[in-house]
C-alpha positions as CSV (number, residue, x, y, z in Angstrom):
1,X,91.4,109.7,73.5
2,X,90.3,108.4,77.0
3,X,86.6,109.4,76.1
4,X,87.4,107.3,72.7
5,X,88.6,104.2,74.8
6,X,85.8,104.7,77.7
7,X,83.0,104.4,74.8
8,X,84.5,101.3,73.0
9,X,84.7,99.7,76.9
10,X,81.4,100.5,77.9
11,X,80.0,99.1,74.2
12,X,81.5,95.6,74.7
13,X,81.0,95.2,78.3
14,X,78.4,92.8,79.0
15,X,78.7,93.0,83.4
16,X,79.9,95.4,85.9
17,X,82.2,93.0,86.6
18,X,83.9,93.6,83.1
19,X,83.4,97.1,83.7
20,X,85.0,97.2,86.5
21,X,88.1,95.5,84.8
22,X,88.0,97.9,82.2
23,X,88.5,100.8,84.2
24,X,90.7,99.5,86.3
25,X,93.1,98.7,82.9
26,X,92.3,102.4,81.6
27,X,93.5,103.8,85.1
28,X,96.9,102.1,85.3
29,X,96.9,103.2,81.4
30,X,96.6,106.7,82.4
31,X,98.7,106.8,85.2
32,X,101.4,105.3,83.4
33,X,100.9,108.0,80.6
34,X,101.1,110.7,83.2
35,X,104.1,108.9,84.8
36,X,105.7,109.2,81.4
37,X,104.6,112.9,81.1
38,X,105.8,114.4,84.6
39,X,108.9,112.1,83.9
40,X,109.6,114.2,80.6
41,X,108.5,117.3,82.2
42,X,111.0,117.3,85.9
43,X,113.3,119.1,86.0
44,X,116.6,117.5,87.0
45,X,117.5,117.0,90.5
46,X,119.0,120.1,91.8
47,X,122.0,118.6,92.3
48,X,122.8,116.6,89.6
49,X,124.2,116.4,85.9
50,X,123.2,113.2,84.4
51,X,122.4,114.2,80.5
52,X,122.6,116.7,77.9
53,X,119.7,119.1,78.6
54,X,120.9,119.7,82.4
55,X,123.6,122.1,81.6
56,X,122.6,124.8,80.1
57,X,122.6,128.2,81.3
58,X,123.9,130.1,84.2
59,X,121.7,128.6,86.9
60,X,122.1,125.6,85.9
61,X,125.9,125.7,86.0
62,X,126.0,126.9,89.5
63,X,123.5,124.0,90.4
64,X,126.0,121.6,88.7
65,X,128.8,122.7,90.7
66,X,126.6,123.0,94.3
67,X,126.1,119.0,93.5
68,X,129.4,118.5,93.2
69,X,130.7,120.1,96.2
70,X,127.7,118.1,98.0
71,X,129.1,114.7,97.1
72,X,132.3,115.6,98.2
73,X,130.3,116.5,101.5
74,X,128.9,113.4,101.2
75,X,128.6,110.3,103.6
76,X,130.7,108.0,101.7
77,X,133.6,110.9,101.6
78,X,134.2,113.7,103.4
79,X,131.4,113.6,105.3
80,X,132.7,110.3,107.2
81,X,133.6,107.1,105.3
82,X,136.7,108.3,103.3
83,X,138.0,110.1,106.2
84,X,137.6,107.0,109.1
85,X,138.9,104.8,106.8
86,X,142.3,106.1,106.8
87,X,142.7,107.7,110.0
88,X,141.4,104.0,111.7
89,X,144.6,102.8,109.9
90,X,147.2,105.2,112.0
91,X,147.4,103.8,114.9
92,X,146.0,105.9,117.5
93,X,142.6,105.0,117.6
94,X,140.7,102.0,119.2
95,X,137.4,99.9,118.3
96,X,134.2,100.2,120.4
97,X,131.7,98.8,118.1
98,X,130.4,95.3,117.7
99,X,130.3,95.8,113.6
100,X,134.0,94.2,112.8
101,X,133.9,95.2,109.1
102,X,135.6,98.7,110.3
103,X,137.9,96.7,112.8
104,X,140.0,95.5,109.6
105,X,141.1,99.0,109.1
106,X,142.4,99.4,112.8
107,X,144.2,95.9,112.1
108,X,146.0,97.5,108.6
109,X,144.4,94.0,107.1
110,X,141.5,95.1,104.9
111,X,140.1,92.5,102.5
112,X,138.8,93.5,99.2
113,X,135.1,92.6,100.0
114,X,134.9,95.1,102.8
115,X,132.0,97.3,101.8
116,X,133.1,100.3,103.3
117,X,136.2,100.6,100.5
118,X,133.8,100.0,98.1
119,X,131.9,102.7,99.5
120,X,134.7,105.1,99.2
121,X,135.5,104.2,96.0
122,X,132.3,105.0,94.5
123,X,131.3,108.0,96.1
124,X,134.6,109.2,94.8
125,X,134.4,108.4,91.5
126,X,130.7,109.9,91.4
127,X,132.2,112.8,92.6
128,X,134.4,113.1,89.6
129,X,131.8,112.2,86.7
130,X,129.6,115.2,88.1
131,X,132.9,117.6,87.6
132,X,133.3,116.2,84.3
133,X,129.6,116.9,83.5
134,X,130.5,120.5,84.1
135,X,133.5,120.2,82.5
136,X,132.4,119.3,79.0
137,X,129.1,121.4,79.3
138,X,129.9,124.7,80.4
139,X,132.4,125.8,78.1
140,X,129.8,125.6,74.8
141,X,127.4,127.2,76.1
142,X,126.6,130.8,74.3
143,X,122.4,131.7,74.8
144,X,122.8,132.9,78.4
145,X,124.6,136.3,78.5
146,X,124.7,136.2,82.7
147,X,127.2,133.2,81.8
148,X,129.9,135.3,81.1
149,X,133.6,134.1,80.6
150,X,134.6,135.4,83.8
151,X,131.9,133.0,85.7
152,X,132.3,130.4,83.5
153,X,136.0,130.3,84.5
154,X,134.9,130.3,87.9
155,X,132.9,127.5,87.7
156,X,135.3,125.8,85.3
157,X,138.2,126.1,87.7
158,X,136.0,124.7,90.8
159,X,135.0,121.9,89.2
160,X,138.8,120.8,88.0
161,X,139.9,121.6,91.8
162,X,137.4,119.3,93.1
163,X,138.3,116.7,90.6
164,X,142.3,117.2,91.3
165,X,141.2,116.4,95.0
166,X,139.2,113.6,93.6
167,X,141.9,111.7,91.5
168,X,144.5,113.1,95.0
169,X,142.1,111.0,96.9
170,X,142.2,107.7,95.0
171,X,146.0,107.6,94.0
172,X,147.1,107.9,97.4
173,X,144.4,105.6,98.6
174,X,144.4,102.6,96.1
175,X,147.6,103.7,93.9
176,X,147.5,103.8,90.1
177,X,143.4,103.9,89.1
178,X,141.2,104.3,86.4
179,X,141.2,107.8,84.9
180,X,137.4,109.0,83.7
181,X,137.6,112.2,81.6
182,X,134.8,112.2,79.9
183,X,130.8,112.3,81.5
184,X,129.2,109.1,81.7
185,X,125.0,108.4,82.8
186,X,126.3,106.5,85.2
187,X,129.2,106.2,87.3
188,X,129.2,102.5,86.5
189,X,129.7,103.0,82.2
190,X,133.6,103.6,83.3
191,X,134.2,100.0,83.5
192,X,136.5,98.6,80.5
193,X,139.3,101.6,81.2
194,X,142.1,100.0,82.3
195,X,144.3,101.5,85.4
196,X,146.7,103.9,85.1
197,X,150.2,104.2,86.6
198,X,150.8,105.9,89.8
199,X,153.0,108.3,88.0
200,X,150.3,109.4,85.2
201,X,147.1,109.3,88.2
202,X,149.1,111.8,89.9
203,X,150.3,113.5,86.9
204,X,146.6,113.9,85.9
205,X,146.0,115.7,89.5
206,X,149.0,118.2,88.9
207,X,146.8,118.5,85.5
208,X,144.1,119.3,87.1
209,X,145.3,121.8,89.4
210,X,147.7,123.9,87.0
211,X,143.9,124.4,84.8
212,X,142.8,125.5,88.0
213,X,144.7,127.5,89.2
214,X,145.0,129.6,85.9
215,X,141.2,129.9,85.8
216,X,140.6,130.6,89.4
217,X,141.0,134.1,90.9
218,X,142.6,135.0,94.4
219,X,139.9,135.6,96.8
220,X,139.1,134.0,100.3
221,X,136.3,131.4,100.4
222,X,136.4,129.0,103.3
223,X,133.3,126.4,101.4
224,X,134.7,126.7,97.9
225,X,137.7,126.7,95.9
226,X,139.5,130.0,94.8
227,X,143.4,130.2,93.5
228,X,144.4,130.3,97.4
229,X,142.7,126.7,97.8
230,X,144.2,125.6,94.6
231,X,147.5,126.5,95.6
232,X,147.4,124.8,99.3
233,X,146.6,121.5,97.7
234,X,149.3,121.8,95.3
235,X,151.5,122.2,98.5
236,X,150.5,118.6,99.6
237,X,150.4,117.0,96.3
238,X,153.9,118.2,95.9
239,X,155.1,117.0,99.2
240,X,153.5,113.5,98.3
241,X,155.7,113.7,95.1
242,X,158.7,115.0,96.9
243,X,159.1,118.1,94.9
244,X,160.8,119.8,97.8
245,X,161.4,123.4,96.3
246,X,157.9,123.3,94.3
247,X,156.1,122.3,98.1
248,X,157.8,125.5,99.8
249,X,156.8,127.9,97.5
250,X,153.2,126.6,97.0
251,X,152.9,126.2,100.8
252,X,154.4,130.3,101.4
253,X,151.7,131.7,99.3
254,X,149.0,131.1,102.0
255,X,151.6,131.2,104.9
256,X,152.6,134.9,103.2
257,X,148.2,135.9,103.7
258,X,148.5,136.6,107.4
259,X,145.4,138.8,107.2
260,X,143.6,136.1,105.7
261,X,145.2,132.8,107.2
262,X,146.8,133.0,110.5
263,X,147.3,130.5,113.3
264,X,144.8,131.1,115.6
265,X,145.4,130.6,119.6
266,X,144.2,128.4,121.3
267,X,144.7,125.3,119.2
268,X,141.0,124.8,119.6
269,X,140.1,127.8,118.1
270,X,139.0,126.6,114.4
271,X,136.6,123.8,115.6
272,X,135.3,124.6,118.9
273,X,132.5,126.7,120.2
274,X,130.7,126.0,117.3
275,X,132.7,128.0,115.0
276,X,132.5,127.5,111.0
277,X,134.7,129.2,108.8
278,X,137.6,130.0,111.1
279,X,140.8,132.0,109.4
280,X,142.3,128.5,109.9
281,X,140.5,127.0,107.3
282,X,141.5,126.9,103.8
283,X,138.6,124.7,102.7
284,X,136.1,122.6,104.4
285,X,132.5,120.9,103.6
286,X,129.9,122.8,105.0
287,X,126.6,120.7,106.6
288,X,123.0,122.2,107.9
289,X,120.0,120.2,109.4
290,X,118.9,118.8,106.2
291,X,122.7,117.5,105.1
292,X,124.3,116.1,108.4
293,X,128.0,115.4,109.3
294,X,127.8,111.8,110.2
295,X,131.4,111.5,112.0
296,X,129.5,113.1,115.0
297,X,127.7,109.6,116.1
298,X,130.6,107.8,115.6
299,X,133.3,109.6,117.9
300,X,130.4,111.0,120.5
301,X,129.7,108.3,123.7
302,X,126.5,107.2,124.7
303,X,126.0,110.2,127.2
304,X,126.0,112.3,124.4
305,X,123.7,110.3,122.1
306,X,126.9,108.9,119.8
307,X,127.6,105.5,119.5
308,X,131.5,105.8,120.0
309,X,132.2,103.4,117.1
310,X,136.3,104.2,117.7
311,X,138.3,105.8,120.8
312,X,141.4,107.8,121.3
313,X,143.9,104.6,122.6
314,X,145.4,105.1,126.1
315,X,149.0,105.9,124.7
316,X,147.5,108.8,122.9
317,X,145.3,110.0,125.6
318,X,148.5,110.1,127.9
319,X,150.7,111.7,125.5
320,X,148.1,114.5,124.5
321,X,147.8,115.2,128.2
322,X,150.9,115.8,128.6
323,X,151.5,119.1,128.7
324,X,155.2,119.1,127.3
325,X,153.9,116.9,124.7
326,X,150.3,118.1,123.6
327,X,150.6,121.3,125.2
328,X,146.8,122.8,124.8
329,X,145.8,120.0,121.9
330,X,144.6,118.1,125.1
331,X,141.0,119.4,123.6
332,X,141.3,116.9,121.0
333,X,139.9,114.4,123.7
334,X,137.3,114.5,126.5
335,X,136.2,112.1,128.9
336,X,132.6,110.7,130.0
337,X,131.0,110.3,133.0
338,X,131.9,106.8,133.1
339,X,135.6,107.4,132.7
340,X,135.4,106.4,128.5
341,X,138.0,108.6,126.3
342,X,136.6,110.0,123.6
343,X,137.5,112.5,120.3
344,X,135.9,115.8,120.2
345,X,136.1,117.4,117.5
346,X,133.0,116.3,116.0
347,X,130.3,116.8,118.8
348,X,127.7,119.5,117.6
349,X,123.7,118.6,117.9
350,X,122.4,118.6,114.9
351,X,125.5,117.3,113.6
352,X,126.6,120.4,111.6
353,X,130.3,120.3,112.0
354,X,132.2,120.9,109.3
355,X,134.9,118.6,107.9
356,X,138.5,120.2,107.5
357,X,139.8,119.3,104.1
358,X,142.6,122.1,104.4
359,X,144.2,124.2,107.1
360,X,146.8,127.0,107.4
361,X,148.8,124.9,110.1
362,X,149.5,121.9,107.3
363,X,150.9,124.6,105.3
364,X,153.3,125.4,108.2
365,X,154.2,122.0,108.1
366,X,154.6,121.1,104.5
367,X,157.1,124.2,104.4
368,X,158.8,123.1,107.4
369,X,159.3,119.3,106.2
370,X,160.1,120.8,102.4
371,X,162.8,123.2,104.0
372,X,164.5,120.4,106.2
373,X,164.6,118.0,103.0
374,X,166.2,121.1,101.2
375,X,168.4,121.3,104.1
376,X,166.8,124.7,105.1
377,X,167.2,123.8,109.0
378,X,166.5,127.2,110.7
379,X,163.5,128.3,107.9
380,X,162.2,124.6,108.9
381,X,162.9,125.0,112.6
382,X,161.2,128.5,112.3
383,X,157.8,126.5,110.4
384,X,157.6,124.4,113.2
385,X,158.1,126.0,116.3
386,X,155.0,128.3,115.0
387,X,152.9,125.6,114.9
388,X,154.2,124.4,118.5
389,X,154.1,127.5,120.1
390,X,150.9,128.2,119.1
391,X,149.7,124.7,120.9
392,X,151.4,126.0,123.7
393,X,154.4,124.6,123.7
394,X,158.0,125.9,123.6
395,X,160.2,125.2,120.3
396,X,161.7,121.7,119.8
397,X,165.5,120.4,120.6
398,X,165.9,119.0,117.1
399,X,169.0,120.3,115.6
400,X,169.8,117.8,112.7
401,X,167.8,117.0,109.7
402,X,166.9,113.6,110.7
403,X,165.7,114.5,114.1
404,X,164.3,117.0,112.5
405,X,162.0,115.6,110.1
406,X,161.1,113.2,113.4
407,X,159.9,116.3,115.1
408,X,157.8,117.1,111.9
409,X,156.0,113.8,112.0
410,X,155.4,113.8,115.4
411,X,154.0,117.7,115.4
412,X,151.7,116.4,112.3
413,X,150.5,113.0,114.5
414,X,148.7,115.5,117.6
415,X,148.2,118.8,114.9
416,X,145.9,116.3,112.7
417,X,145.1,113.8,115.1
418,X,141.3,113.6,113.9
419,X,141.7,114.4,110.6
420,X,142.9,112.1,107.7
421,X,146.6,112.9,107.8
422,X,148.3,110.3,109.9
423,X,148.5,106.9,108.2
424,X,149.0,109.0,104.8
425,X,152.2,110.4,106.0
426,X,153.5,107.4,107.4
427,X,153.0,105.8,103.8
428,X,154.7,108.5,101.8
429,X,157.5,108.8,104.1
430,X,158.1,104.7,104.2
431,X,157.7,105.1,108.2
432,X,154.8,102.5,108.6
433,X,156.7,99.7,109.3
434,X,158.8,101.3,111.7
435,X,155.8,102.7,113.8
436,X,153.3,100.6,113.0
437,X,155.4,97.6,113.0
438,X,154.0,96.9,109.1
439,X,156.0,95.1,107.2
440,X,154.1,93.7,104.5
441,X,154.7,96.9,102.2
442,X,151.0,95.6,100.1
443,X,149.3,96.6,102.9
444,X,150.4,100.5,102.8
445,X,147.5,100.7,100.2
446,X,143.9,99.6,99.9
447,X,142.5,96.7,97.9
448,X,140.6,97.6,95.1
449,X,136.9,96.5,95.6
450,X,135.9,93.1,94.8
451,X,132.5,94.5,93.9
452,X,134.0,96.8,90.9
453,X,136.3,93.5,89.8
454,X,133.0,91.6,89.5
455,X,131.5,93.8,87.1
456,X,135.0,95.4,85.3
457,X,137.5,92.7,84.0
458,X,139.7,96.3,82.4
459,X,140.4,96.1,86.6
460,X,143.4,94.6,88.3
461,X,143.2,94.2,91.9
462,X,146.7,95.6,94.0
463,X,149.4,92.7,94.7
464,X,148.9,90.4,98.1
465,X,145.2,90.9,97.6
């Protein structure tokens, strides 16, 4: 065909300069063509289901399922965005950059337009259309034999985990939300759903989880969900809910794995010295050189080659040093040579630290809180002082309920002081006003983007925004 079209060019050309102009057009023809070929010929990008030929065999399941653990790695969630922009909102952290967008969250008075909730928000919601990609492919597939039903279970019941954490994420970020079942092209094609309740977005998590946790087996895998993972988050999602009884006995199955999850001593143990995978974590994203952590930058000074975007505030730094108080979670912090405060848990070079999505010692404290609430006090005195003692510190003085579940909170506030903990629980336990002096009740949960009301009228933004 291009011998065909060269002849007819060179027949009707009457100067080079029309030659010329003719090759030129055949050469963008050709390139386009071959565009158009090696576009039909790629194969997908390894870590990504976007139509119906991706899925299709064993290898390309597991691909599937490695893109979607990498977008909850991602930047925009666990890899920093989602996490800063809740623990910026519990009031132990400062502002040491000059870009005030993030200072709103430090304030608790985030508008709708700021584009790190939008952020957020999408890098969530991508994360859920690549599990449903996996979700609604997997399970017809019959011409590979390697994909057995045993492994398609396995991948089955990561994907619904990472989606339960998904839909987890949102509802207790930005309340009721939209609920995406089904695999779209793009992220985007979910507009015209309208929001759901916070009952049923939560109900659809506890969904979620129960598949899960019937497909998944037990098993110990610190980067990816088994039945033990499943079964920690359903610990939290059921002290979000207040299902006392349900959160002890999810929260005991781990605690009863000593072998598997113990508290390590020190406190430092499952983050520093460069240790991944400690028997303290339940789950967390795993980085390398060619996918970074970016919380690193944010948290390390200057001297260090961070930019120290936030800062422990004074009150905390004192009260962390303080032996009685932080006992030996006075590593959370460390100071510069010019006298600045700042977090450490994030500080390796390449920035290959891993992000803690669960830990044994929540587990400790969902039981302990659970048991108080069920009026358990020595089983929750017993939860706590484990935690505390393993920080180095001896057991605490509470003796009634109330005081108590004051203890809890506080133990929580140092236990997870970098990790996005904090401003949830003084949300679901109505204590944001009294410690963080918010009154305006609107405020305890995010805006929904202005971006995704701009191009979805099914959306309804959150009242007093």
């Amino acid at each position: 065909m291009r011998a065909s079209i060269l002849i007819a060019a060179r027949t009707n050309l009457k100067s080079m300069t029309h030659m010329k102009s003719i090759y030129f057009l055949v050469s963008v023809l050709l390139l386009f063509a071959l565009g158009s070929c090696k576009k039909f010929l790629e194969v997908e990008p390894k870590n990504q289901a976007s139509d119906d030929q991706t899925i299709f065999d064993k290898n390309s399941a597991q691909t599937a399922l490695n893109g979607a653990y990498r977008l909850l790695a991602a930047d925009a969630y666990y890899g920093q965005k989602f996490q800063f922009i809740i623990y910026l909102q519990g009031g132990d952290l400062g502002w040491g950059d000059s870009r005030t967008v993030n200072l709103q969250f430090i304030q608790n008075d985030v508008r709708a337009d700021n584009e790190e909730v939008n952020n957020v928000w999408t890098a969530i919601y991508k994360t859920i259309n690549q599990t449903n990609h996996i979700i609604a492919k997997v399970p017809p597939i019959t011409s590979d034999p390697a994909l057995t039903t045993a492994v398609k279970n396995d991948i089955l019941g990561q994907a619904y985990f990472i989606r339960a954490l998904a839909y987890f994420d949102l509802v207790r970020t930005w309340g009721g939300v939209q609920i995406v079942l089904t695999p779209t092209e793009d992220v985007a094609q979910k507009a015209g759903i309208p929001r759901s309740s916070v009952a049923d977005t939560y109900q659809q998590v506890l969904n979620d989880l129960t598949i899960a946790e019937g497909l998944l087996s037990s098993g110990v895998n610190r980067v990816r969900a088994t039945k033990n993972t499943v079964r920690a988050l359903r610990a939290r999602y059921h002290l979000y809910r207040q299902e006392w009884a349900d959160a002890e006995t999810y929260a005991t199955y781990a605690i009863s794995d000593l072998t598997n999850y113990p508290l390590i001593s020190p406190y430092n143990s499952w983050f520093a010295n460069n240790v991944v995978g400690s028997k303290e974590s339940i789950l967390e994203t795993a980085y390398s050189t060619v996918q970074l952590n970016t919380h690193r930058n944010s948290w390390q000074p200057t001297q260090n080659g961070g930019i120290r975007s936030w800062f422990p505030k004074d009150n905390f730094v004192t009260l962390v040093n303080t032996p009685a108080i932080g006992g030996n979670r006075s590593t959370l912090v460390a100071q510069a040579t010019n006298g600045q405060w700042y977090g450490n848990v994030y500080y390796r070079n390449p920035a290959t630290d891993p992000s803690f999505v669960l830990r044994i010692a929540e587990q400790y404290l969902i039981r302990a809180e659970a048991r108080a609430n069920l009026n358990n006090l020595p089983g929750a005195t017993l939860d706590l002082n484990l935690v505390r003692n393993r920080a180095g510190l001896t057991g605490t003085t509470a003796t009634t309920q109330a005081d108590l579940l004051l203890a809890i909170e506080d133990e929580r506030r140092f236990e997870f002081a970098w990790e996005p903990h904090r401003w949830f629980d003084l949300v679901r336990t109505s204590r944001a006003d009294d410690v963080l002096n918010l009154t305006n009740t609107n405020k305890w949960i995010l805006p929904i983007p202005a971006a995704q009301l701009i191009v979805d009228p099914a959306l309804t933004q959150n009242p007093g925004y």
